[in-house]
C-alpha positions in Angstrom: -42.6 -28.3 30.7 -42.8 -28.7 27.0 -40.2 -26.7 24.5 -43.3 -24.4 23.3 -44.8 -23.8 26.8 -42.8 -20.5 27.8 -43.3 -17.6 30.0 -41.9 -13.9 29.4 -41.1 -12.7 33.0 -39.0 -9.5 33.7 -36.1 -9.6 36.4 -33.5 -6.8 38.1 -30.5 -8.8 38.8 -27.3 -7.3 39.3 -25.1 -5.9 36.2 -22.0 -8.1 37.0 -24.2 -11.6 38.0 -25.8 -11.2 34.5 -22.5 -10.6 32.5 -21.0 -14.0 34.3 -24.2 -15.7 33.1 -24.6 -14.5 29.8 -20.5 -15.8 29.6 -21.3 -18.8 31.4 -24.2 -19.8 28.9 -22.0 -19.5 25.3 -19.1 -21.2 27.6 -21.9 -24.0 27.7 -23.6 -23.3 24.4 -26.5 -22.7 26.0 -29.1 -19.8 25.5 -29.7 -17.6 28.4 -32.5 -18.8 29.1 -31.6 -22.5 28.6 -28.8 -21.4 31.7 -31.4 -19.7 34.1 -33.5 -22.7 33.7 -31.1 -24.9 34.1 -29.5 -23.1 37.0 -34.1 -22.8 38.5 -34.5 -26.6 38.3 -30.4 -27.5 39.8 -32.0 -24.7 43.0 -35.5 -25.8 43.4 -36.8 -28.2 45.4 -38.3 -31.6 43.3 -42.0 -31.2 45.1 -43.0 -28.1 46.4 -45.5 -28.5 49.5 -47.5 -25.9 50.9 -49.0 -26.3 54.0 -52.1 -23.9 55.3 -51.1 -22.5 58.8 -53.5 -23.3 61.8 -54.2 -20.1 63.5 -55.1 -20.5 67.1 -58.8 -19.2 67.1 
């Protein structure tokens, strides 16, 4: 993903987790989003593979 290419999403997360990131990311000097990102690509799998269920017809 380029620097320019960026989404807007919306998320609920609890009250206290987003204080501890919000601290976490000027403990890093990182921007919040640069943290959730961070934090997305350390979580997700390299190669996501989706496989299309056989159904027993």
């Amino acid at each position: 993903m380029t620097t320019n290419s960026k989404q807007r999403i919306t998320l609920f997360i609890n009250p206290t987790i987003a204080k501890q990131a919000k601290v976490q990311a000027v403990v890093e000097g990182l921007s919040l989003t640069n943290l959730v990102e961070k934090a997305l690509i350390q979580y997700l799998p390299n190669e996501i593979v989706i496989k299309k269920a056989t159904g027993s017809d």
